[in-house]
C-alpha positions as semicolon CSV with decimal commas, in nm:
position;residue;x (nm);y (nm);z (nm)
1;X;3,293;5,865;0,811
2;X;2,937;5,723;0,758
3;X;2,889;5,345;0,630
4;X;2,591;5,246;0,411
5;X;2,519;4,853;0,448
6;X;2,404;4,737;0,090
7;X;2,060;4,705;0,042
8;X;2,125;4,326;0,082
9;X;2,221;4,330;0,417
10;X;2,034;4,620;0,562
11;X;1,710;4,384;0,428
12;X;1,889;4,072;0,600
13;X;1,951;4,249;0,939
14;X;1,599;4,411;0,913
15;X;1,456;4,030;0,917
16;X;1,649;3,911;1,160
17;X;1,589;4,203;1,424
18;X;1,230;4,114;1,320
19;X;1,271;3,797;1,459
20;X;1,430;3,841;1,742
21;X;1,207;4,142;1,871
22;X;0,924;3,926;1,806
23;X;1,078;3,630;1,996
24;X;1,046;3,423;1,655
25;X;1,371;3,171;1,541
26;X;1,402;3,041;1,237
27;X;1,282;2,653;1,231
28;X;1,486;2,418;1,215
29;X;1,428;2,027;1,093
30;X;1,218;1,816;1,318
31;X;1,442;1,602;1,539
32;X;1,282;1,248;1,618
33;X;1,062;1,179;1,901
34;X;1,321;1,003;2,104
35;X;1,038;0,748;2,234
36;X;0,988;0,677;1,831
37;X;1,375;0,656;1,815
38;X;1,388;0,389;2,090
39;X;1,118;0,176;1,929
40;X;1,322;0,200;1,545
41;X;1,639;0,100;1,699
42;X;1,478;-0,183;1,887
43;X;1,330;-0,321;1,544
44;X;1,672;-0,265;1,349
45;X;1,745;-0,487;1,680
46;X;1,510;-0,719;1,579
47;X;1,623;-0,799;1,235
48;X;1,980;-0,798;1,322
49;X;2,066;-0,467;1,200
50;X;2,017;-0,537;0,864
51;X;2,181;-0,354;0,595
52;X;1,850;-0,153;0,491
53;X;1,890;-0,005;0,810
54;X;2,279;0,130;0,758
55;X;2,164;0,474;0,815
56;X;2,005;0,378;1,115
57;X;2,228;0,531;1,384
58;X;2,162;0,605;1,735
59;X;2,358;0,938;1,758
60;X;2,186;1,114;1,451
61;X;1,775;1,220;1,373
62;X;1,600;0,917;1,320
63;X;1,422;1,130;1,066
64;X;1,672;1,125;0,806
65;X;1,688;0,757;0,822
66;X;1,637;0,549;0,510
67;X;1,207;0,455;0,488
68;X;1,135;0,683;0,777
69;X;0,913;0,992;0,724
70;X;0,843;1,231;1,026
71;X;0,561;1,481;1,090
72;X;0,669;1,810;1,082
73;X;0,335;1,978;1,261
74;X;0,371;2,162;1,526
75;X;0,155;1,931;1,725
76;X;0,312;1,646;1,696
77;X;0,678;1,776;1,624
78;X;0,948;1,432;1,517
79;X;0,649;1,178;1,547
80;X;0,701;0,907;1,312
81;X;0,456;0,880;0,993
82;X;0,590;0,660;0,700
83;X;0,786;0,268;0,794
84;X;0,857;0,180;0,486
85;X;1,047;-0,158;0,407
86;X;1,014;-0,220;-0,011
87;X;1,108;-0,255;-0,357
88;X;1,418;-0,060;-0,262
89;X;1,549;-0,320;-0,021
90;X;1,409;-0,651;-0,150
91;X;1,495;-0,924;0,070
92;X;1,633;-0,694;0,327
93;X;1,497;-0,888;0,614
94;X;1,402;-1,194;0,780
95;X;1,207;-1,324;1,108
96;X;0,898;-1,200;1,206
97;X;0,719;-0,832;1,181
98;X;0,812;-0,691;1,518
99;X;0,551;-0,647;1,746
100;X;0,655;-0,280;1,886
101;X;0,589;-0,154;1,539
102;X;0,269;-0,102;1,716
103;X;0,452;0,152;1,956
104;X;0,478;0,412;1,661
105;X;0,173;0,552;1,761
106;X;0,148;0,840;1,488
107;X;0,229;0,599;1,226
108;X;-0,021;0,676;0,889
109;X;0,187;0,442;0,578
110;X;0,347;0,083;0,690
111;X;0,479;-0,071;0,429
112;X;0,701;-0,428;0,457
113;X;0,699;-0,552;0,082
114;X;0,890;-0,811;-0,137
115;X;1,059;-0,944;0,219
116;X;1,064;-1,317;0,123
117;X;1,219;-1,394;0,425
118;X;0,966;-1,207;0,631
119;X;0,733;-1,455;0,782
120;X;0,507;-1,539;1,079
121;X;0,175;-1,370;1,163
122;X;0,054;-1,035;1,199
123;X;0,100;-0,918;1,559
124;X;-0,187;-0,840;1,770
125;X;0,002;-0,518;1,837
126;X;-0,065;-0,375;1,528
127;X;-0,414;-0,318;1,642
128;X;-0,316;0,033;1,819
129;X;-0,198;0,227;1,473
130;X;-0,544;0,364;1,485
131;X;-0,404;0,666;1,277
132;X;-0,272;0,392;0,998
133;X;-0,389;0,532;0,612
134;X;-0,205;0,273;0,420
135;X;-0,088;-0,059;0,493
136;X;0,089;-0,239;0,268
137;X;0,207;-0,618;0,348
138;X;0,267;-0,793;0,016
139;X;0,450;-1,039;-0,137
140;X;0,599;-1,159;0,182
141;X;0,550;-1,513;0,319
142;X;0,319;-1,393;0,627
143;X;0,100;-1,687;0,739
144;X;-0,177;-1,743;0,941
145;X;-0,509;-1,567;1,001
146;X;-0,584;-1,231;0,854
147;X;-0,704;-1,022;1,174
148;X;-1,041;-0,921;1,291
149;X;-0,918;-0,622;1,472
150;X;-0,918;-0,401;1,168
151;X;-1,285;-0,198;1,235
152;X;-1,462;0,097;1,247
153;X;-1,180;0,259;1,488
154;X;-0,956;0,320;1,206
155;X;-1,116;0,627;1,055
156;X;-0,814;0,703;0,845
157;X;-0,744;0,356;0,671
158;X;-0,807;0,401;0,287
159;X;-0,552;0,118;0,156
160;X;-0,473;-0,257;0,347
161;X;-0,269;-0,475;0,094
162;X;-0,236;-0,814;0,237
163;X;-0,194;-0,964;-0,134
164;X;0,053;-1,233;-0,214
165;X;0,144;-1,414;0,154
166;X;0,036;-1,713;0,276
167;X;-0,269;-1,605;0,507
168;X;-0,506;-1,887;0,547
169;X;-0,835;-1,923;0,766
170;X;-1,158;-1,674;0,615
171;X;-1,234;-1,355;0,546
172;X;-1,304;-1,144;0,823
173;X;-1,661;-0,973;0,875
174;X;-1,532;-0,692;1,087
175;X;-1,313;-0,577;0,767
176;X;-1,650;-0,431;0,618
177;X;-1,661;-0,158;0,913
178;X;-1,386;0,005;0,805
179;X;-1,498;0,359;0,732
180;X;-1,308;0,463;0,477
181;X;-1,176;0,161;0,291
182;X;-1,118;0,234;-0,094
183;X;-0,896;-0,070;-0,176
184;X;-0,877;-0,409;0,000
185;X;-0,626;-0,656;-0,185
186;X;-0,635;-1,019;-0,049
187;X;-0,569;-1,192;-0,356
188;X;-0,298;-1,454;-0,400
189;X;-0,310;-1,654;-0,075
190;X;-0,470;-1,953;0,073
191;X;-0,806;-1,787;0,214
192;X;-1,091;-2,018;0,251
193;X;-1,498;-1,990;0,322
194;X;-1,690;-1,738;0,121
195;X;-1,741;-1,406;0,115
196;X;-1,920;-1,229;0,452
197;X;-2,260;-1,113;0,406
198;X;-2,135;-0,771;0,582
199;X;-1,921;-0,699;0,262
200;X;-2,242;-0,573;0,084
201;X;-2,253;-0,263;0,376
202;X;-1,934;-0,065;0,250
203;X;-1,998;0,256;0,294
204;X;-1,707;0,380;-0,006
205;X;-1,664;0,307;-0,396
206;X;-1,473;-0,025;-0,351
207;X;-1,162;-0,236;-0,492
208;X;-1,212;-0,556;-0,406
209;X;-0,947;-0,835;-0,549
210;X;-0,998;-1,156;-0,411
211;X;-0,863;-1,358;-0,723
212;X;-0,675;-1,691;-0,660
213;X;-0,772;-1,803;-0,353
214;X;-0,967;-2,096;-0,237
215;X;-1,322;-1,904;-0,172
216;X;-1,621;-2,118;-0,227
217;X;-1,972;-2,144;-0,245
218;X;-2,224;-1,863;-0,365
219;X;-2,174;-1,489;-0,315
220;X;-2,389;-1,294;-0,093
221;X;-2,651;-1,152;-0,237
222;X;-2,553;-0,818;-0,029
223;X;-2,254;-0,761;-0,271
224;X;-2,498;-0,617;-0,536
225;X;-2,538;-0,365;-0,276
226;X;-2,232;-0,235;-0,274
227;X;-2,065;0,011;-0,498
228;X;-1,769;-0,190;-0,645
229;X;-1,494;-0,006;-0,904
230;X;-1,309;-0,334;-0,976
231;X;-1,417;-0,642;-0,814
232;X;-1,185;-0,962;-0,910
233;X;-1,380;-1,282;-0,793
234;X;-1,105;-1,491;-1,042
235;X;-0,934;-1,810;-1,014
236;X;-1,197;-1,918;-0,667
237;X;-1,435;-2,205;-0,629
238;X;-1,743;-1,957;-0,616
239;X;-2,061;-2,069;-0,767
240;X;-2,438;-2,020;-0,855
241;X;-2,558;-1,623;-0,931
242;X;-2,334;-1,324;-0,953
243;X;-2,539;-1,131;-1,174
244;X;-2,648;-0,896;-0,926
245;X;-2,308;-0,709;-0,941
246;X;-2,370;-0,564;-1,264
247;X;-2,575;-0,227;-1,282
248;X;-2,598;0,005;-1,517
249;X;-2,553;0,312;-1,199
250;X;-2,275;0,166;-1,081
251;X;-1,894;0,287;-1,084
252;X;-1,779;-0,071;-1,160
253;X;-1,477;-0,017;-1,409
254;X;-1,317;-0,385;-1,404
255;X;-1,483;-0,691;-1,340
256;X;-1,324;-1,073;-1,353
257;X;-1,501;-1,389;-1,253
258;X;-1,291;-1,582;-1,500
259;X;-1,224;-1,992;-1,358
260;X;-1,488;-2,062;-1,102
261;X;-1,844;-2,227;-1,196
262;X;-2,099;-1,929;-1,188
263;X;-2,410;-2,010;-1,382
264;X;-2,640;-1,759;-1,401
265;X;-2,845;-1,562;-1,738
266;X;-2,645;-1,313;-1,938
267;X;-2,898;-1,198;-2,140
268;X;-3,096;-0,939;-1,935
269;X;-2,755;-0,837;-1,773
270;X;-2,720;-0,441;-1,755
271;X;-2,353;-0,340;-1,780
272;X;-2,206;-0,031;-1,633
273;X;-2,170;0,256;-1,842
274;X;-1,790;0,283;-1,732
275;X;-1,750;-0,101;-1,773
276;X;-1,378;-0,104;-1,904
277;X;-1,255;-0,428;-1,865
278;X;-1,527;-0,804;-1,842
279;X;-1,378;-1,133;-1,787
280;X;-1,617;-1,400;-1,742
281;X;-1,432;-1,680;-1,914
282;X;-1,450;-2,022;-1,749
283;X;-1,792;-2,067;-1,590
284;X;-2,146;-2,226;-1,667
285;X;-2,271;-1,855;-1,796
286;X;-2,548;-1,895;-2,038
287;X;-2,787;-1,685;-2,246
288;X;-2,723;-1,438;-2,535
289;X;-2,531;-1,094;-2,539
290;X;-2,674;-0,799;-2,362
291;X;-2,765;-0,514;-2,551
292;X;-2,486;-0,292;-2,425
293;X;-2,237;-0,443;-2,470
294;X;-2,127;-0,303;-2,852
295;X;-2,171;0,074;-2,675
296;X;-1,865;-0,017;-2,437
297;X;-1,500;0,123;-2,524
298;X;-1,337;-0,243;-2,349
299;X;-1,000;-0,264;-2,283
300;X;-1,000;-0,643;-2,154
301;X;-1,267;-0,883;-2,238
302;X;-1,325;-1,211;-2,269
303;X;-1,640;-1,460;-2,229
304;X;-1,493;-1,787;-2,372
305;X;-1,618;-2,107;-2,250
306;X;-1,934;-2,041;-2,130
307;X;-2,294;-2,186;-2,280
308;X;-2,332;-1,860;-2,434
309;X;-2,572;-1,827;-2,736
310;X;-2,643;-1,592;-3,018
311;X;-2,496;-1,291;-3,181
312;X;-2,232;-1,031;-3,037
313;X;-2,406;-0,678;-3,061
314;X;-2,200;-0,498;-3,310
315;X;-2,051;-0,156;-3,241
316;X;-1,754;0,041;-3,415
317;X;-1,578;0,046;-3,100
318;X;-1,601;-0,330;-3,117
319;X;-1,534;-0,441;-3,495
320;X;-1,229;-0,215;-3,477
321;X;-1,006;-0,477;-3,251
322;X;-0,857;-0,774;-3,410
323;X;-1,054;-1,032;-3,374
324;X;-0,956;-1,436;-3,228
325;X;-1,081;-1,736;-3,063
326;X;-1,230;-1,525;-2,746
327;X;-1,550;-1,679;-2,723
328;X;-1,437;-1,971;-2,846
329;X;-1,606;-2,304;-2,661
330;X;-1,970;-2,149;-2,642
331;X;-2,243;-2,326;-2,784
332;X;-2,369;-2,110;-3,104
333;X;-2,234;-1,754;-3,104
334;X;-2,265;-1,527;-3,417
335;X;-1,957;-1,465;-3,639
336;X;-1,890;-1,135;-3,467
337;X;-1,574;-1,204;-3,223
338;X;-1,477;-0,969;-2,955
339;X;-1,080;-0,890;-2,855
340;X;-0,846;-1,085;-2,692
341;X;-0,798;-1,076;-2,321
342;X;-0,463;-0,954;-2,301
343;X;-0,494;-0,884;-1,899
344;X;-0,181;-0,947;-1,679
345;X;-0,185;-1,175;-1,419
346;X;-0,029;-0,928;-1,097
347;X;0,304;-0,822;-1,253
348;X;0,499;-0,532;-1,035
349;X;0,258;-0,268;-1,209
350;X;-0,017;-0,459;-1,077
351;X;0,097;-0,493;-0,731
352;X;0,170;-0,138;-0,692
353;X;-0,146;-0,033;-0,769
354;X;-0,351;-0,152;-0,464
């Protein structure tokens, strides 16, 4: 009697004898690098096997643990890729960041956020994650320095978040050699000194946020160099001119020098054609409007108490905001007001975003 397998199964066997008479098997998960799984279970070690690190066991794939992401290329098969410590497990931990994090030597996102408990300095160590793409260490209470060793060696590094600690001492020169920085948040810390002259030779379309920190003195002249999408100067100590960042070429989006005591000419100023958000309040800025500024679509502006003089340029993408006291405290501006500054000071959405 003859059998017929259903077309199902005579497909199914069909693959599989493909397989095997091509001396193909069918993948299976990548099982961690059992170096990388030596170095995770020495830092779950190190912060007393905290319970963000539950799933952290030694007899199953250190891939499927919680905040660990492997790479799943044939070349580097179970290689660890994403650390990530964050708004998930807030207050998770507490001691220091553990120096053989730097033994993860695939590692491309770090990420040890909202840790309030997480203190100390940044380990030396850290300076071997050459392959590093993102590194997020905010709103922890890290102290000391911020490192030099960040440089041109780090090809990949697009994102280092440092915002929100307690990192004192200045800004580092050698941070302006890296390659392929887009956004460097420092804000929100104790950082002191100025700004180096080697920030003006970025190579990439730039967010810079330096606001409240305790950065003096003038700003290179280099900076107006540079092509800045938000630069946030806020809540410093700078002074003199800073109206060499504004251009009408450049991609600058968001700019905020509110509360320091820059004194420079407004009136010949040429804004950005993307200009989308101007904070200036809170200086020694005088002069009269620039022309372009009613052919803006702001979002967030406000010029208030300045030594500004003269009439607003009018605009219908100006007259139809409400109006208030934003450039209130200048000496004789017209009767044409611009909108309120409505700008959040670094809520959550804030953070996330650098």
């Amino acid at each position: 009697m003859n059998y017929t397998l259903p077309k199902k199964t005579s497909l199914l066997c069909f693959c599989i004898y493909l397989f095997i008479s091509s001396g193909k098997s069918i993948q299976s998960p990548s099982i961690c690098h059992p170096n990388d799984q030596k170095v995770l279970l020495q830092i779950k070690n190190h912060f007393h096997n905290a319970s963000c690190f539950a799933t952290w066991m030694p007899d199953s794939d250190c891939c499927s643990w919680s905040g660990i992401k492997c790479d799943d290329n044939d070349s580097n098969p179970g290689r660890v890729t994403v650390f990530r410590i964050g708004a998930n497990a807030v207050n998770c931990i507490s001691g220091q960041i553990p120096p053989m994090l730097g033994d993860l030597p695939f590692l491309r996102k770090l990420t040890l956020n909202f840790q309030d408990n997480l203190t100390g300095s940044i380990p030396l160590r850290l300076s071997k994650l050459t392959r590093l793409e993102c590194l997020h260490l905010c709103c922890n209470n890290l102290t000391g320095p911020i490192p030099s060793f960040w440089g041109p060696e780090f090809e990949s590094l697009h994102l280092l978040g440092l915002h929100l600690n307690y990192f004192t001492g200045t800004i580092p020169s050698s941070l302006s050699l890296l390659p392929n920085i887009t956004s460097l948040a420092l804000f929100s810390n104790l950082l002191t000194g100025s700004i180096p002259e080697s920030f003006g030779s970025f190579k990439t379309n730039l967010s810079l946020t330096l606001l409240n920190n305790k950065l003096s003195g003038p700003i290179p002249r280099s900076l107006g160099q540079a092509n800045f999408t938000i630069i946030d100067l806020s809540y410093n100590q700078f002074s003199g001119d800073a109206s060499f960042l504004f251009a009408r070429d450049k991609p600058l989006q968001r700019i905020s020098l509110r509360q320091n005591k820059f004194k420079f000419d407004f009136t010949n100023i040429n804004l950005p054609k993307g200009l989308r958000s101007l904070d200036i309040a809170d200086n020694e800025i005088y002069g009269s409007f620039p022309k372009r500024l009613g052919l803006l679509q702001p979002k967030f502006n406000d010029v208030s108490n300045n030594n500004l003089c003269g009439r607003i340029p009018t605009s219908r993408r100006l007259i139809r905001f409400d109006t208030s006291d934003l450039v209130r405290n200048n000496e004789c501006l017209g009767d044409i007001l611009l909108p309120p500054c409505k700008m959040l000071m670094c809520d959550e959405k804030q953070i996330l975003e650098f």
